[in-house]
C-alpha positions in Angstrom: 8.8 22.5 -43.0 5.2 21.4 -44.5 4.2 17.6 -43.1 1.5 15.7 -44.3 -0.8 14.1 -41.6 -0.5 10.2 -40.8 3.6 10.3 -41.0 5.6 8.7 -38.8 9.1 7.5 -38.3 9.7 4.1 -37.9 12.8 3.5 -36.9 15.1 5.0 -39.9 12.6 5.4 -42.4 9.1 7.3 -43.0 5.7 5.6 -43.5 2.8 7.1 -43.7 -0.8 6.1 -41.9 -4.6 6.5 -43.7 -7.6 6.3 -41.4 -10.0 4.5 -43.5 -13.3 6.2 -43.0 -15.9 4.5 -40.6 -18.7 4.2 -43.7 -16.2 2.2 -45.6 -14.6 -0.1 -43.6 -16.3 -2.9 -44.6 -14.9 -2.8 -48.1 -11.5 -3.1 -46.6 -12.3 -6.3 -44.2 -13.2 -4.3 -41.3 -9.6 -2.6 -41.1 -10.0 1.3 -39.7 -6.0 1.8 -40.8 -3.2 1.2 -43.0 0.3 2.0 -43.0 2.1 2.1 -46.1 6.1 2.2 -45.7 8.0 5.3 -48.0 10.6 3.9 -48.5 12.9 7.1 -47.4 14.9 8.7 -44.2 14.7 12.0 -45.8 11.7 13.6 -44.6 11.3 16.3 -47.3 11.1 13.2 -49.8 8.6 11.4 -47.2 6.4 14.2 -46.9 6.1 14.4 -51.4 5.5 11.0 -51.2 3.3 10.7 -48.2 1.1 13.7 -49.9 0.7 12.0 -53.6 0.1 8.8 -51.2 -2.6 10.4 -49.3 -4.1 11.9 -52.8 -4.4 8.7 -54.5 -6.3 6.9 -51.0 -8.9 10.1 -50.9 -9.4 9.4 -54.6 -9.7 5.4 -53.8 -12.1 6.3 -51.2 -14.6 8.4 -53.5 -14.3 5.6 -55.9 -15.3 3.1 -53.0 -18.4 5.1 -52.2 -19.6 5.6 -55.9 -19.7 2.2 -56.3 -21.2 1.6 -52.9 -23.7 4.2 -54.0 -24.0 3.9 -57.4 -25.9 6.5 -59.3 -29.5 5.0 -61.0 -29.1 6.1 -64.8 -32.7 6.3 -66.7 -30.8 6.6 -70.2 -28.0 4.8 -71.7 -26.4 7.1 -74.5 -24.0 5.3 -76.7 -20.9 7.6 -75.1 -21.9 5.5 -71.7 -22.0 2.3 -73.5 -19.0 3.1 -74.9 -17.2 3.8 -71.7 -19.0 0.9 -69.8 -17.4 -1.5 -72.9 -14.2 -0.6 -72.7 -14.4 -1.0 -69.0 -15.1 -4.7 -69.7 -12.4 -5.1 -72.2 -10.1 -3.5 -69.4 -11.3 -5.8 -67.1 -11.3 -9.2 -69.0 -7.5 -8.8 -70.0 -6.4 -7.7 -66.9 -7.7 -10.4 -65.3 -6.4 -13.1 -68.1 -3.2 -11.3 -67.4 -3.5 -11.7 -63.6 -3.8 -15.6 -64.3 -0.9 -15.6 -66.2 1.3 -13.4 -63.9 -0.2 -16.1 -60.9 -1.8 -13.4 -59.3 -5.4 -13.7 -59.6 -6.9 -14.9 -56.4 -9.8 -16.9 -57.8 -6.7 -19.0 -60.0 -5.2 -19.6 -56.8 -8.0 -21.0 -55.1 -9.1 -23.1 -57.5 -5.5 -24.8 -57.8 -5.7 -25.4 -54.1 -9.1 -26.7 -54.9 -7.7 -29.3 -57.3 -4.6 -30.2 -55.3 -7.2 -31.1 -52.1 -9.8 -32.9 -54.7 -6.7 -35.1 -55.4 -5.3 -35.5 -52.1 -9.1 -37.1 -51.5 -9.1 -39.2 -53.9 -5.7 -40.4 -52.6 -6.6 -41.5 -49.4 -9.8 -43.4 -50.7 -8.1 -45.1 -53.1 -5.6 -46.1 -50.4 -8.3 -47.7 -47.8 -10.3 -48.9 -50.6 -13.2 -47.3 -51.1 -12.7 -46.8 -55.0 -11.5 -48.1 -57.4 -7.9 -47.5 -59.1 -8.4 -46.0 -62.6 -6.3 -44.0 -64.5 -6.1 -40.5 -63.2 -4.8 -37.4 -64.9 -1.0 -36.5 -63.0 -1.6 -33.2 -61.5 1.6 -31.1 -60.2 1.9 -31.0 -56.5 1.7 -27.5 -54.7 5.1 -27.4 -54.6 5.8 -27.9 -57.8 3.7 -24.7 -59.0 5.8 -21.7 -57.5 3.4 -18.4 -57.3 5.2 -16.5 -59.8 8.6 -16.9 -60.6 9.2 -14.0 -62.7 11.3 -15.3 -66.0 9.8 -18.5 -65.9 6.2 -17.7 -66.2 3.3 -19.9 -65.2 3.4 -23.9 -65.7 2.5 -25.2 -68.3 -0.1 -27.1 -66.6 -1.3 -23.9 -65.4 -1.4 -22.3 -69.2 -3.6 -25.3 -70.0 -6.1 -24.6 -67.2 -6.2 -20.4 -68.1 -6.7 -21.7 -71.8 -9.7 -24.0 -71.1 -11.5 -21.5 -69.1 -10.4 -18.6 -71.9 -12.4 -21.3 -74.1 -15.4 -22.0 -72.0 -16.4 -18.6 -71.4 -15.9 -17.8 -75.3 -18.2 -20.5 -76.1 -20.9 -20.0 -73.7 -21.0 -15.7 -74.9 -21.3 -17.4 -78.2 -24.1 -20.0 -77.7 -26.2 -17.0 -75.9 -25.8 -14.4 -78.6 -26.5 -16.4 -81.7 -29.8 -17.9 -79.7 -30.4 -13.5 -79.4 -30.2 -14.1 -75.1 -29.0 -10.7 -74.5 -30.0 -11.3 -70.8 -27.3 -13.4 -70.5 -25.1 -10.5 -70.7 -26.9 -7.8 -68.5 -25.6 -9.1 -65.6 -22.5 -8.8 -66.6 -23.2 -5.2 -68.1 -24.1 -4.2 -64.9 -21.3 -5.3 -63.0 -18.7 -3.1 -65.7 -21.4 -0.3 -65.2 -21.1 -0.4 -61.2 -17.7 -0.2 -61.5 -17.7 3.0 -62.4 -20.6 4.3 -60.0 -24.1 3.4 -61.8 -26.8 1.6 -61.5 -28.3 0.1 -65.2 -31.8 -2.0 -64.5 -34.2 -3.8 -67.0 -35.9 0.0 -67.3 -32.8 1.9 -68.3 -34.7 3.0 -71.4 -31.3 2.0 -74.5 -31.1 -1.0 -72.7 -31.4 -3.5 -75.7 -29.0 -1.2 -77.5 -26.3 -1.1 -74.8 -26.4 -4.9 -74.4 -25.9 -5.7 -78.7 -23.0 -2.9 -78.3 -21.3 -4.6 -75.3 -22.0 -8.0 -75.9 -19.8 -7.4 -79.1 -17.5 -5.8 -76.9 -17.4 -8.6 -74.2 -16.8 -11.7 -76.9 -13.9 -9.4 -78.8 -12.4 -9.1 -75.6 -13.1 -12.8 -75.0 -11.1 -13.7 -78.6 -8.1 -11.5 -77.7 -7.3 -14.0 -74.4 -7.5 -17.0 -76.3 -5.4 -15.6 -79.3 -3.1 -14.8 -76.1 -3.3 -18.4 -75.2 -1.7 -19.6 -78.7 0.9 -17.0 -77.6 -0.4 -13.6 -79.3 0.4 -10.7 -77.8 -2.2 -8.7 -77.0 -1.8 -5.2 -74.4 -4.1 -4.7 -72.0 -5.1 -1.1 -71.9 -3.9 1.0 -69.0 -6.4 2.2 -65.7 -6.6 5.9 -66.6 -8.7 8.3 -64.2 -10.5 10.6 -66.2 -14.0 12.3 -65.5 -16.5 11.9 -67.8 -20.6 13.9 -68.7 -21.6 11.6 -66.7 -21.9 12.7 -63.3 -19.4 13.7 -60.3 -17.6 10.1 -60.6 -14.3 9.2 -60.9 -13.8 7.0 -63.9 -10.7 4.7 -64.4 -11.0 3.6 -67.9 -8.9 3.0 -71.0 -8.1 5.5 -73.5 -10.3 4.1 -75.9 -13.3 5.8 -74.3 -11.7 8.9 -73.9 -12.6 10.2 -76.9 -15.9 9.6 -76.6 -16.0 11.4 -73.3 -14.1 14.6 -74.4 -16.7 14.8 -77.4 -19.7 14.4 -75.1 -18.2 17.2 -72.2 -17.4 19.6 -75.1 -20.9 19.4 -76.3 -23.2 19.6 -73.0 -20.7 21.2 -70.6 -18.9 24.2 -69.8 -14.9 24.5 -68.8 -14.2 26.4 -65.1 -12.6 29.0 -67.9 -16.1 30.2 -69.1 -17.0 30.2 -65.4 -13.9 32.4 -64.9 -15.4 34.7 -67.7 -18.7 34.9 -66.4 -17.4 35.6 -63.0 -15.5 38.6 -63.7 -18.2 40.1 -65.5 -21.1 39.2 -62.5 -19.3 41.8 -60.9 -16.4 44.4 -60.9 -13.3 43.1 -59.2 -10.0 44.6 -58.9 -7.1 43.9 -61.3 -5.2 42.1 -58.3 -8.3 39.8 -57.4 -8.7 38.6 -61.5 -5.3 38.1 -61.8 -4.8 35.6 -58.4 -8.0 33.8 -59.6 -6.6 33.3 -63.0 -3.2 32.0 -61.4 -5.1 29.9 -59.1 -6.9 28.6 -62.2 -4.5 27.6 -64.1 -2.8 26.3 -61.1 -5.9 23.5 -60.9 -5.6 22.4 -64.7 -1.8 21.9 -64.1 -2.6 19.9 -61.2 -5.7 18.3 -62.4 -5.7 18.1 -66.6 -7.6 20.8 -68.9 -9.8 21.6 -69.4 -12.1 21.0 -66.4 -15.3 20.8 -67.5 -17.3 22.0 -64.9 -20.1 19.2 -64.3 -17.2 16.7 -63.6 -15.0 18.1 -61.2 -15.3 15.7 -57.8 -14.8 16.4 -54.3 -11.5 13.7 -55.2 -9.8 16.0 -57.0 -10.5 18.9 -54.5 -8.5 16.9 -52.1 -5.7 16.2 -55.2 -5.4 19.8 -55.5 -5.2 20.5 -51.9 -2.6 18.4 -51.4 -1.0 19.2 -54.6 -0.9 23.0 -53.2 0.9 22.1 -50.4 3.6 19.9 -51.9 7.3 21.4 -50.9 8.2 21.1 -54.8 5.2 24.1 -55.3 7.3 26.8 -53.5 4.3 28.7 -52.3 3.4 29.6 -48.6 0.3 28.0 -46.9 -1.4 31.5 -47.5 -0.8 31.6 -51.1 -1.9 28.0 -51.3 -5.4 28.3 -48.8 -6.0 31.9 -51.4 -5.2 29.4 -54.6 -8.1 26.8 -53.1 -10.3 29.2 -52.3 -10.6 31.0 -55.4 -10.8 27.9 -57.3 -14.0 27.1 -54.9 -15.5 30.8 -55.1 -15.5 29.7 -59.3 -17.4 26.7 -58.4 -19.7 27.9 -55.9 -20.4 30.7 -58.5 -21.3 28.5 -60.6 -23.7 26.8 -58.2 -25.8 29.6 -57.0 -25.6 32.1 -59.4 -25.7 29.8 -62.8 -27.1 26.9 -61.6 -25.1 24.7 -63.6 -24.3 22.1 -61.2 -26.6 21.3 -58.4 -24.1 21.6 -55.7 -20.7 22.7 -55.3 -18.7 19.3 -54.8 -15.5 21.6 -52.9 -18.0 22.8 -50.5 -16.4 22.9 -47.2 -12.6 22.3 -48.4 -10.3 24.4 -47.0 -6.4 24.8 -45.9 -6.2 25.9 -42.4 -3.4 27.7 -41.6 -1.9 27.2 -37.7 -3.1 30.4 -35.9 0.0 32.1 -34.4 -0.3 34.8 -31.3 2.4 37.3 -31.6 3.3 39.6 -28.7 5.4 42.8 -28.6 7.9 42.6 -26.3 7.6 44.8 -22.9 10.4 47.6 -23.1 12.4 48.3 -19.5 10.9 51.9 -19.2 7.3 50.3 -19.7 8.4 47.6 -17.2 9.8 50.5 -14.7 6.4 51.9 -15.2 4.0 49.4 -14.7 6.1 47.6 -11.3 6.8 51.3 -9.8 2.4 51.7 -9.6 1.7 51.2 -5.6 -0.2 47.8 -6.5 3.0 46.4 -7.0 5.4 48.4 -4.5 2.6 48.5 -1.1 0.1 45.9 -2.6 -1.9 48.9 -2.5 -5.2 48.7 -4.7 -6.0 52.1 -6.1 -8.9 53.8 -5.4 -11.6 54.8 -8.5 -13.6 58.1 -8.7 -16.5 56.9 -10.2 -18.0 60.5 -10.6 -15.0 61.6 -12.3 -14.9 58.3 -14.3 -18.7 58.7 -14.9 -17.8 62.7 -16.2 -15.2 61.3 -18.4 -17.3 58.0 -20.4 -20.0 61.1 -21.2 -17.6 63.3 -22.0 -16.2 60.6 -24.3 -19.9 59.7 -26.1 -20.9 63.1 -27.0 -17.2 64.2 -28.5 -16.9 60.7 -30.0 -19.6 58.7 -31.1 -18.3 55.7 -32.1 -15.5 55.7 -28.5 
């Protein structure tokens, strides 16, 4: 049965363990490992899980790096400043929603924060030290449950997300109609790092990108507050898709996706015009197009299509490895290393004979198969045979005629030229 590595049992149940690589530790608080618990005894089950599990970390680990290592971009085209805007939007509402769902970390802190200012005050007040004075009646910890999932935040709580929904309206306001678009860049270049790029004050488009997203940024800003007055308002969905923009993994709404298709379609080729190109670079047999072209449309199943070429990632080699080797694919470990490599023999066409891309991002992956030694059984006569030789009956070591043996290997080299 196919495993996936990093599971283990635990007792009745399957969990499965992720080495988190060395260079990004750091991002995790310095942890080198987590476990995450399957939830199954069935180890068929654990093993699907455990390889859509291990997948979604590979892919949470390129993401890490991009934005550890974010690409410098010299031009801002209005399909990035698209993408980087609805980023922000993403980000603002999932955030307000985090606040309201009591999970937002920063929220927490600060109500801690407010709960310790007051305890303070308290004890002053009690030995003297200031005066009494009315006071505004804050809720004790106790009294604000994290989230109790009917009930919603307090209404105290509401109050507090509404005033700082307010504040930060205000303040975009004030700085856009006194034209400080500087007061957004930051901000600009926190969506943009996000999603693996670096934007500076000589990003030529800048001025541009920061009208276009400063709109964005105080629509997004509206749509919490009309939330506060109880509006419903859906935060868009995380959504990986690739876009022309690099090899980066992008989770943004579907709003930009549009935008992204339009631009790929325009400046990039799919892996099927590779696929074209490749069969006519050379001639190849009718068995060898037609297991590339299953392999092929094996990695669009897997991985969306089409796959335009300049945005496949070294992430979604890893999801299609994986993928491959999931029990539900019914295909031998052969079939599924052949699948990958074919799929990699497109792109590293692409490399080094078109030079499309400027390195193959699958260089290197692989599905290594266990190497197995199989033996042929000895047969009695051959076992009769070899035992009856004087070596084995008087420990007898048998004597060698090298001039005959010397007659023979001569004999051999003019007879046989390749013995």
């Amino acid at each position: 049965m196919a495993t996936v590595e990093g599971l283990h049992l635990r007792g009745s149940r399957y969990s499965l363990l992720v080495l988190i690589p060395k260079d990004l530790q750091a991002s995790y608080g310095g942890k080198t490992r987590v476990v995450r618990a399957l939830g199954t005894s069935d180890k068929a089950e654990a093993v699907r899980k455990g390889l859509r599990l291990k997948a979604e970390w590979l892919e949470e680990f390129e993401a890490k790096r991009k934005a550890l290592n974010p690409q410098t971009l010299e031009r801002l085209t209005p399909e990035l400043v698209q993408l980087i805007s609805a980023e922000a939007r993403r980000g603002i509402l999932q955030r307000d929603q985090a606040m309201r769902d009591g999970h937002d970390g920063a929220f927490k802190a600060l109500r801690v924060g407010i709960h310790k200012a007051e305890e303070r005050r308290q004890a002053l007040l009690r030995q003297g030290f200031i005066p009494p004075r009315p006071h505004p009646s804050w809720p004790k910890p106790e009294e604000l449950p994290d989230l109790v999932p009917l009930g919603g935040i307090s209404e105290w709580e509401a109050d507090v997300v509404s005033d700082i929904n307010t504040y930060r309206l205000e303040e975009a306001r004030k700085n856009l109609a006194r034209g400080n678009l500087l007061y957004f860049l930051p901000l600009l270049q926190w969506d943009a790092e996000a999603i693996g790029f670096t934007v500076s004050a000589a990003t030529e488009g800048l001025e541009e990108a920061l009208r276009s997203y400063s709109n964005a940024y105080i629509q997004a800003l509206q749509d919490t507050t009309l939330r506060d007055v109880g509006e419903v308002i859906t935060t868009p969905p995380v959504k990986a898709i690739t876009g022309r923009t690099g090899s980066h993994i992008h989770r943004v709404s579907p709003e930009a996706t549009t935008a992204v298709d339009e631009q790929s379609t325009v400046n990039g080729q799919a892996l099927h015009d590779i696929y074209a190109q490749w069969l006519k670079a050379s001639q190849k047999t009718k068995d060898t197009a037609q297991a590339c072209l299953r392999a092929l449309t094996g990695a669009e199943e897997c991985l969306g299509s089409p796959l335009h070429i300049q945005q496949i990632t070294r992430a979604q080699g890893n999801t299609f490895k994986a993928w491959l080797q999931a029990p539900e694919r019914g295909i031998s470990l052969k079939t599924a290393k052949d699948r990958l490599m074919y799929v990699n023999t497109l792109l590293r066409f692409a490399c080094v004979e078109l030079e499309i891309i400027p390195k193959n991002p699958w260089q290197g992956l692989a599905i290594e198969i266990p190497k197995t030694v199989t033996r042929k059984p000895w047969k009695d006569d051959e076992l009769h045979k070899l035992f009856s030789q004087p070596l084995f009956q008087a420990y007898e070591i048998p004597a060698v005629d090298f001039h005959a043996e010397l007659t023979r290997h001569f004999h051999l080299k003019l007879t046989h030229p390749l013995a």
